[in-house]
Phi, psi and omega in degrees: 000136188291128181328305214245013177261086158253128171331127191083006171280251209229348163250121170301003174189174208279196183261147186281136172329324187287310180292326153307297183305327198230330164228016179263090349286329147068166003282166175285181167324319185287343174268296184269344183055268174250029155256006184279196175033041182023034182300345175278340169278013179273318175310310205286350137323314204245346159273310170286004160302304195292309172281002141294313143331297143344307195271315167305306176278012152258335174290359199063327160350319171222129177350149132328282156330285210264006143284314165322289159327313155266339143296354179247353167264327161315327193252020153283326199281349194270324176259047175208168148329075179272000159293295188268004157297324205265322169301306197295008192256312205052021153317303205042273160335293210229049145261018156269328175265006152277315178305305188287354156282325143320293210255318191257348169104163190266002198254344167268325182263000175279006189272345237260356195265328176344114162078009193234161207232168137302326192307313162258351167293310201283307222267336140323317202259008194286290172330316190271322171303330182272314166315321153306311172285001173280327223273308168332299185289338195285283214281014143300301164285348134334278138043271186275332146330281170328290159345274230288299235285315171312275167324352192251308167304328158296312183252031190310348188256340208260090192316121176217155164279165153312099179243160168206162173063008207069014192224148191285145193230273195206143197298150166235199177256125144348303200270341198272325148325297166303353196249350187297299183317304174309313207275312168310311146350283180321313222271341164270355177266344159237025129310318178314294150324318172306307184321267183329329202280316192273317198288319176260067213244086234265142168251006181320092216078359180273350199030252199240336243200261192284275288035238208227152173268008171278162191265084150276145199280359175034314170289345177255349161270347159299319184291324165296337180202067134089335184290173213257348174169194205246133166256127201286322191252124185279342172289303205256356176289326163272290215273356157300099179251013157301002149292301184296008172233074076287337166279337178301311157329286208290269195343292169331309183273337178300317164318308182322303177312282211308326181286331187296319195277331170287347198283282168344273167275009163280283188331289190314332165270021174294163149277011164279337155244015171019014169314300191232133212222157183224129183310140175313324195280335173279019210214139189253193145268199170268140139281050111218019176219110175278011178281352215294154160237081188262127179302091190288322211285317177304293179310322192300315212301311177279005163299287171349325166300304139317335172279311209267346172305307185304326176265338162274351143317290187258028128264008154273336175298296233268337198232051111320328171242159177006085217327336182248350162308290219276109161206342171288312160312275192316309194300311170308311187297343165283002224243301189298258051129277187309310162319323173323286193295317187289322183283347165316269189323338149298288165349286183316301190307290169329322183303315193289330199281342185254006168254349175291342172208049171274119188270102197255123240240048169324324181279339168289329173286314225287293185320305182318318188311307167338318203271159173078007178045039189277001188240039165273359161290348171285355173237355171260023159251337170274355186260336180314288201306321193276314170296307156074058151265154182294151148325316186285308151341289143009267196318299208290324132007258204283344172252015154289317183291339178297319194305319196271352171275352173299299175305320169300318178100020145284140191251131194312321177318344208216029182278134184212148203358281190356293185302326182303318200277330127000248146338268150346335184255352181251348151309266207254358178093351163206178185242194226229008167020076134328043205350153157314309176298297159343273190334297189301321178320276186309335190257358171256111263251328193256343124318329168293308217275019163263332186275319197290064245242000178278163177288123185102011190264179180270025172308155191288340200286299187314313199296317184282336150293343229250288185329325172297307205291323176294341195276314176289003182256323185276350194293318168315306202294302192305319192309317194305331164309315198294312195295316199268320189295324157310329185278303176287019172263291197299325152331271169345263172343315175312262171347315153287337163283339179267334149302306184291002167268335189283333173285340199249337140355000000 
């Protein structure tokens, strides 16, 4: 029988097994396991039962006493498995006041509801649980940050090509690459912050609607668990779920980065391009080509994306409809929807860890750079400058000349005036006596990446800037990680200190 569903009340019978089982908040263990029964929302439940309850008996609302009383049985359940106490109820929402009715009688745990909903017990505890797993995912992608920076710093020199189209464009730098992922890396930790800004917000008294005509305090239970103020319209502080689809978005998109970038260094560890190898403990075989070395961390890394796609669909599914429908709906959907925020945070973890001994095959970039004529635009800027012809001229110049040394069976290595002065004559009509050195100068891959000298380019002077600015940006984020985790630790401590004046009262 439900704490507050009883027969003759307005239904004539309990709630039935099936519906118990498969959707109240459901499906159960055997579909979810440790996501059912809404064990990831049972801790924040039960902190907010405790400061709500505190915030009543200090408001005068309720006995003393018989605040004392439950407060102090809560915190019996705190010296045990208080998660599978609370599971074990099939309560979810109100298995603190199904405990504390078990143990203390309906006429003490029944005060304990006073001015509060389902309505705002779910959307706190939505709000606290998603702080923690955001919080959870920050210092994973932190993380993943440190990795790549390291690793970026290592190869500021370490010459590679440039693609687009899948086809060789123009050599960059190893590090200058790895800093394209870092500067994304940044724009999702503040996204993440930015979020979070939105997110922590207490809804704590808003009940299902109105809030309430007791007079509660709101501020001091926001103040009990951490939140940063009251999202303030008692309406929409329960029934607004442009917060859950915008963390699913932010998840989404963060994943999205981490797939490109494993997308990436999967391709690269073929052996038609042998750049990069990720350690055997990240890597399986065949049961029947014992040769195989396959990148499993990479492939698991580009899954992830699929999963956080998926859950964000079906919380645009679930709050689609009519602004006050969805709520069994949304609670399955919170049920699924926290596996989302854990494999990100796995994900993040796996990331650091395969770029932390990620091995890279500098002399293979470098020669590929070499190869494919990727540094003719460095030779269609040197006929500018030597020539003092317009850029489109140029342009077209040199890629007669790629054309005709492909045909000669010449290598940017072995290209000589000649084919330039060539070229040039069948364009403007003369040719344009290039120095050789010139030529060779402009065609050389580690010279290009030496000349691309603008801010964000890959010159080493620009990269080793580039690099200070990512270090000053996670060093801020960490602190705000160090800071915010503080702030809800002293919350805590608040709340527990305000039970031990009231248990000792």
């Amino acid at each position: 029988m439900s704490v507050y569903r009883a027969e003759n009340i307005r239904l004539t019978e309990d709630v039935r097994p099936e519906l118990a089982e498969i959707c109240l908040p459901g499906p159960d263990e055997g579909v979810l396991g440790q996501y059912a029964r809404m064990r990831p929302q049972l801790d924040a439940f039960h902190a907010f039962d405790k400061a709500h309850i505190v915030m009543l008996a200090e408001e005068g609302l309720i006995e003393r006493e018989g605040a004392r009383a439950m407060l102090s049985e809560l915190r019996r359940m705190e010296a045990g498995d208080m998660v599978a106490t609370r599971a074990a109820t099939a309560e979810h929402m109100h298995s603190g006041e199904a405990i504390l009715t078990a143990a203390l009688g309906k006429d003490v745990a029944g005060t304990m509801h006073l001015g509060r909903s389902s309505g705002d017990l779910l959307a706190v505890s939505y709000r606290l649980t998603l702080r923690a797993r955001l919080l959870a995912v920050v210092a994973q992608l932190d993380a993943v940050r440190r990795a790549t920076l390291d690793l970026a710093r290592r190869h500021v020199d370490t010459v590679m090509p440039g693609c687009t189209h899948l086809q060789h464009a123009q050599p960059e730098s190893f590090g200058h690459y790895l800093l394209s992922w870092a500067s994304a890396f940044d724009r999702d930790a503040e996204r993440i912050r930015q979020f979070y800004a939105r997110l922590n917000l207490s809804p704590a008294g808003a009940a299902i609607l109105n809030g309430s005509e007791f007079a509660l305090d709101r501020d001091r239970v926001a103040a009990f668990l951490g939140f940063d103020g009251l999202a303030l319209n008692t309406r929409d502080a329960v029934w607004g779920r442009d917060i859950e689809i915008e963390a699913q978005a932010v998840m989404t998109i963060l994943a999205g980065d981490f797939n490109r970038f494993a997308e990436d260094l999967m391709l690269w560890s073929a052996p038609e391009f042998g750049f990069v190898e990720t350690a055997d403990g990240f890597c399986g075989t065949s049961s029947i080509m014992p040769q195989k070395k396959n990148p499993n961390a990479l492939e698991c890394l580009k899954g992830v994306v699929a999963t956080t796609t998926g859950f964000l669909m079906s919380t645009i599914m679930v709050h689609k409809s009519p602004s006050t429908v969805p709520v069994f709906d949304w609670v399955r959907s919170m049920s699924d929807a926290w596996r989302c925020y854990d494999e990100v945070a796995g994900g993040l973890r796996l990331m650091a860890a395969v770029l932390g001994d990620l091995t890279v095959h500098g002399e293979r970039m470098e020669a590929a750079s070499a190869r494919h004529w990727s540094t003719a635009t460095d030779l269609a800027a040197a006929i500018v400058r030597h020539a003092d012809i317009p850029w489109r001229a140029a342009h077209q110049i040199t890629g007669m000349t790629v054309r005709l040394a492909i045909n000669a069976g010449h290598t940017p290595e072995t290209l000589p005036s000649a084919l330039v002065d060539e070229a040039a004559r069948q364009l403007i009509d003369r040719a344009l006596s290039i120095p050789q050195g010139v030529i060779d100068d402009a065609l050389d891959p580690r010279r290009s990446v030496a000349r691309q000298r603008l801010p964000g380019g890959p010159a080493r002077a620009r990269v080793e800037d580039a690099l200070a600015g990512h270090e000053a940006a996670l060093v801020n984020d960490l602190k705000w990680y160090g800071d915010t985790n503080a702030k809800i630790a002293v919350a805590a401590d608040l709340l527990e200190g305000a039970i031990d004046h009231l248990l000792v009262g």
